[in-house]
C-alpha angles and dihedrals in degrees: 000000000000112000122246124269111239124231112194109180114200123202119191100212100186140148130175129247091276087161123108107266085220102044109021092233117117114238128246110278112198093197099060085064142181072030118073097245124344095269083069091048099047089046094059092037101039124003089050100031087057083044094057103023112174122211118177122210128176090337095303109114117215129184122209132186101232089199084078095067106031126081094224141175117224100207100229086229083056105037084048082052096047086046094076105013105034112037098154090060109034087055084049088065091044090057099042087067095039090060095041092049088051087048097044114042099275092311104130119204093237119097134189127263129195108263110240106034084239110141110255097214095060087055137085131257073255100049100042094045084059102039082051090044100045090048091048083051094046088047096053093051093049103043096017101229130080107271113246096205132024128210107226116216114278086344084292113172148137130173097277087053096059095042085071093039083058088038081051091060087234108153097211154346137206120240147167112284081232099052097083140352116281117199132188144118108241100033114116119205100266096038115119101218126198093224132176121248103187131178107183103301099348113094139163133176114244120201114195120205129222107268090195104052086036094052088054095050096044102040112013132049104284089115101064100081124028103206097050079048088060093049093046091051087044091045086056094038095057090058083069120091113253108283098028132113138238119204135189125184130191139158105284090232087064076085100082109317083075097018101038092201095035103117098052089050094037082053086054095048093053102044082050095061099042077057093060132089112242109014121089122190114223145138149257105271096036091056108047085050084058097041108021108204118304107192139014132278126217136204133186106173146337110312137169137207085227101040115059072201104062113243114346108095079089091057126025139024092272100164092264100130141140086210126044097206104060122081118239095202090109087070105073093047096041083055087053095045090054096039083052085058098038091055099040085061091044088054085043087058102044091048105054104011071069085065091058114021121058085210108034095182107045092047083058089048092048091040100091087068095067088029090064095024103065075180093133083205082066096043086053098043082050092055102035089051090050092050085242099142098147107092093213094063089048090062094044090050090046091052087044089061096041084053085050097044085052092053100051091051090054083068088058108152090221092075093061101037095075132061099267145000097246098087132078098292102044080053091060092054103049094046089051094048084050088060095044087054091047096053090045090058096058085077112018136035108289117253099205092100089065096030091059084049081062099046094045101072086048108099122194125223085241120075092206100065092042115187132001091248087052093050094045095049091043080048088059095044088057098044087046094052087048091057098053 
């Protein structure tokens, strides 16, 4: 008897850090209404929504948790959102795990994500082993194992990304079928591997999605109907040899923030392929344990699954644009201007983490532990582990972390992916660069002088907001006034 062909749906639940810097309260968002900020919004349109969905058959309602079905990414700025605001859903997620671990052999559908949304190419071997680090860490406090894949940031990768994805001991990641070259001999064109990239003793699994069947659910109109969903995913899974698998990925918002009735028909879709003969749903890590890679996996620079140029849609005015007529060169020195941040807090760590901590590096590496986890028995595990006995070390090395956790969410991908920096997620990353700044100076001479030269020469496609320094310093006045 043939085997089945597999089907792993992935969904990338992510938000950015909308929150105040200072008070850890997001902001009012006029957009997102008749909700407070978008966050609100997404939660009622979307994570619950994911969480309840309801299908109706022959007049009998069910609701499913599609969290149970989909191999998913729970971005850490969202997870740490859902936490305190959003505690249906975020259980739901939990849940969602918990049943696919007891269903497949203890491989849970969750995966991990890097913790900041920055894009790992454009950092350096530093920065990435601590965005990878901090998102394995997030991960093990939320769904309370090690995480066996990662999702990268917009697909983002090059070979000395997934070098620390393999020193990190991850098993696999998910990208774009054109970001690399894919070989094998069995592999069909819509077949989503796994396959072996390999560089002299590192090595990490790669699974590719189908651009084709993705691209309907996230931008057309597969989403519209479930059951003509499940015959579509069916129609491109019966092209696979018996036994292969057939992935699409997609942002988890595409279920009903984007597609307003996406989670109920994405609830449809599924029932009606657990209902069919020879195909079995499943996930990443299941089924890797079950078909190790069969092929190799290529690749010659730095690619995307957003940016037909690689990456530089997150630093220069590529082309990569929603409106023709604005200008995307305040891209490339908005990017400086936050790398100059992100590496004056770095050289503020080294030098004085290195005052209190034996190993500065590695207690950055392990900080993400205490920094999601407020349980006062980790943060005394963390300390005691590190020799760190004087509490006011403690504090200084604590505020040494906040101002490195800032800085790398100044770097935000979000704030380089639209066509200016005026709108909500350039905002983000100039108010967190602002904090960075703040917590830098507690210690070592402030930077804002400089930084403001720098936004100053960065105009915005909208006359109203003016230039990047204008914007910052308008940012901390409103924040300020917040505070009082």
């Amino acid at each position: 008897m043939d085997q089945p062909r597999y089907v792993i749906i992935h969904g990338h639940f992510y938000q950015p850090p909308r929150e105040s810097p200072w008070t850890g309260l997001v902001l009012p968002e006029p957009g997102a209404a008749p909700f407070a900020n978008w966050n609100e919004r997404i939660l009622s349109e979307c994570y619950n929504a994911n969480a309840r969905a309801h299908v109706t058959t022959e007049r009998v309602v069910r609701i499913s948790n599609n969290y149970e079905v989909l191999n998913f990414d729970l971005g850490p700025t969202l997870g740490a959102w859902l936490e305190r605001h959003g505690k249906l859903a975020y259980r739901a997620f939990q849940r969602g795990e918990e049943i696919s671990a007891e269903l497949y052999g203890g491989h849970g559908n969750s995966i991990a994500q890097s913790y900041s949304h920055s894009i790992l190419p454009l950092l350096n071997e530093r920065d990435r082993a601590v965005q990878i680090e901090w998102g394995i860490r997030d991960f093990q406090y939320r769904f309370k194992r090690r995480p066996e894949g990662i999702w990268l940031p917009e697909c983002a990768a090059d070979e000395a990304t997934l070098a620390s994805l393999a020193r990190a001991n991850l098993k696999f990641t998910i990208l774009a079928p054109e970001q690399g070259r894919f070989e094998s001999n069995t592999a069909s064109v819509h077949q989503a591997g796994p396959f072996w990239w390999r560089r002299g003793a590192e090595e990490i699994a790669v699974f590719r999605y189908n651009r084709e069947l993705s691209a309907e659910v996230s931008f057309s109109d597969a989403l519209d109907d479930g059951a003509a969903l499940a015959d579509r995913i069916a129609a491109y899974a019966g092209d696979l040899a018996p036994g292969a698998a057939l992935m699409l990925a997609t942002d988890g918002e595409t279920f009903g923030h984007h597609k307003r009735i996406g989670a109920a028909e994405l609830a449809r879709a599924t029932a009606a392929l657990k209902e069919r003969d020879g195909i079995v749903l499943t996930n990443c890590a299941q089924y890797l344990a079950a078909h190790p890679p069969s092929g190799t996996f290529q690749i010659d620079g730095a690619s995307s699954w957003s940016c037909p140029h690689g990456v530089e849609r997150w630093r220069s005015d590529c082309g990569c644009r929603m409106d023709a007529a604005t200008s995307q060169g305040w891209r490339a020195p908005l990017h400086e201007a936050m790398e100059f941040v992100k590496h004056h807090s770095a050289d503020v760590y080294d030098r004085f983490a290195a005052e209190i901590a034996a190993d500065p590096l590695n207690a950055l590496m392990e900080s993400m532990s205490i920094m999601a986890n407020a349980d006062i028995a980790v943060s005394d595990e963390f300390f005691r582990r590190h020799n760190i006995a004087d509490e006011e070390k403690q504090i200084r090395l604590m505020r040494l972390f906040e101002m490195e956790r800032a800085a790398y969410a100044a770097l935000t991908s979000c704030a380089w992916f639209f066509d200016d920096f005026g709108g909500l997620e350039g905002r983000i990353a100039l108010k967190w660069a602002a904090r960075a700044i703040e917590l830098a100076a507690e210690v070592a001479p402030s930077i804002e002088n400089e930084l403001l030269a720098r936004l100053r020469a960065i105009r915005s496609n909208r006359r109203e907001v003016g230039d990047a320094a204008t914007l910052y310093l308008s940012l901390k006045t409103r924040e300020a006034r917040g505070r009082v």
